[in-house]
C-alpha positions in Angstrom: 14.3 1.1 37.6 14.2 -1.3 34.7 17.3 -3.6 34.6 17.5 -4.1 30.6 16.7 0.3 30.5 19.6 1.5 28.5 21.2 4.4 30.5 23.7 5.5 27.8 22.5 5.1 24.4 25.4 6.1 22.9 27.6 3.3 23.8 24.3 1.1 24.2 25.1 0.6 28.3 22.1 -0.8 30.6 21.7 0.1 33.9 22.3 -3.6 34.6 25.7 -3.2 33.2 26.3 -0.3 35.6 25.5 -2.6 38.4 27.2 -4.9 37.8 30.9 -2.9 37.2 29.6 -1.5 40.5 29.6 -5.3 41.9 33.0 -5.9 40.1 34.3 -2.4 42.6 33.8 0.0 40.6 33.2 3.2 42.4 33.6 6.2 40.7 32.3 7.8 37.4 36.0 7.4 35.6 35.5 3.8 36.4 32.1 3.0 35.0 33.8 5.4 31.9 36.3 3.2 32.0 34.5 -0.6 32.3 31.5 0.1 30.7 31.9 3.4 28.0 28.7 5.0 29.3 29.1 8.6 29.9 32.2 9.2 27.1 30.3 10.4 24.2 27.9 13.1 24.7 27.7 13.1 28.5 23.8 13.5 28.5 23.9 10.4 30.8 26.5 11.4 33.2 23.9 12.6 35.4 22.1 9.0 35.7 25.4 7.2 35.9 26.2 9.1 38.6 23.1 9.1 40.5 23.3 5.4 40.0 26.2 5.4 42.0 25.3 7.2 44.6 22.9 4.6 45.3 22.7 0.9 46.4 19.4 0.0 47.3 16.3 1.9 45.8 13.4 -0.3 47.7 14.7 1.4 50.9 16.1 4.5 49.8 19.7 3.4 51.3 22.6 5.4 49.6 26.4 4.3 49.3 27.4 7.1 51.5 25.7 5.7 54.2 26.3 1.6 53.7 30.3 2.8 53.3 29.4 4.7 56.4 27.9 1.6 58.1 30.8 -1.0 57.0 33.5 1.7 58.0 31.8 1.7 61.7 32.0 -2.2 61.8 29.4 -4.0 59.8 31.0 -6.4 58.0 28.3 -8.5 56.7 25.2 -8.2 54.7 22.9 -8.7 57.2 24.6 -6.1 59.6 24.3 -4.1 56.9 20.7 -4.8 56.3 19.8 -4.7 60.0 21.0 -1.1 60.6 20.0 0.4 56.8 17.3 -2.0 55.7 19.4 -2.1 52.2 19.0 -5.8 50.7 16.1 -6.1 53.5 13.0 -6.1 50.5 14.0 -7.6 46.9 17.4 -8.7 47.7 18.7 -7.4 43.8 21.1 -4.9 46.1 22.7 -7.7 48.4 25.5 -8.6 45.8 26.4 -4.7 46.3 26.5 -4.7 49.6 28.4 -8.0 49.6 31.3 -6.1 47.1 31.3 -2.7 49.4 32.5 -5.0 52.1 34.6 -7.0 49.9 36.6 -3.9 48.7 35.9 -1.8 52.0 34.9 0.9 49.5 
């Protein structure tokens, strides 16, 4: 996906923005409400938002479920991380991510 691609168009939020709230912890759709304004107008992006949650890297197909997984069970770096997923393995855009899900164990 397109960094600059605006996601919400009614607040004018980029999916780069998303991201990068995401980097700064945020976890949950209230939050990226909250941080970023995307998905408090109309809601027609609500379903983006939240499938941009769900995921941290999109090269490998590697979802936050299973990286939280992964971290909870002891990996606490992004290389463990990327041994055992393959998340931040390809283009490297998702290792900050990674680097904030261990951070905030969460």
């Amino acid at each position: 996906m397109a960094r600059g691609i605006k996601i919400c168009r009614c607040r004018d939020v980029s999916y780069l923005e998303i991201r990068n709230a995401m980097v700064e912890g945020a976890r949950s759709l209230e939050d990226i409400m909250e941080i970023t304004g995307a998905a408090t107008c109309c809601g027609g992006c609500t379903s983006q938002v939240i499938g941009i949650l769900e995921s941290v890297c999109r090269c490998n197909d590697v979802s936050m479920k299973e990286v939280e997984e992964i971290i909870k069970n002891g990996a606490d770096t992004v290389e463990k991380v990327g041994k055992l997923t393959k998340a931040g393995t390809t283009c490297g855009r998702c290792r900050p991510l990674i680097d904030s899900v261990i951070k905030y164990k969460r």
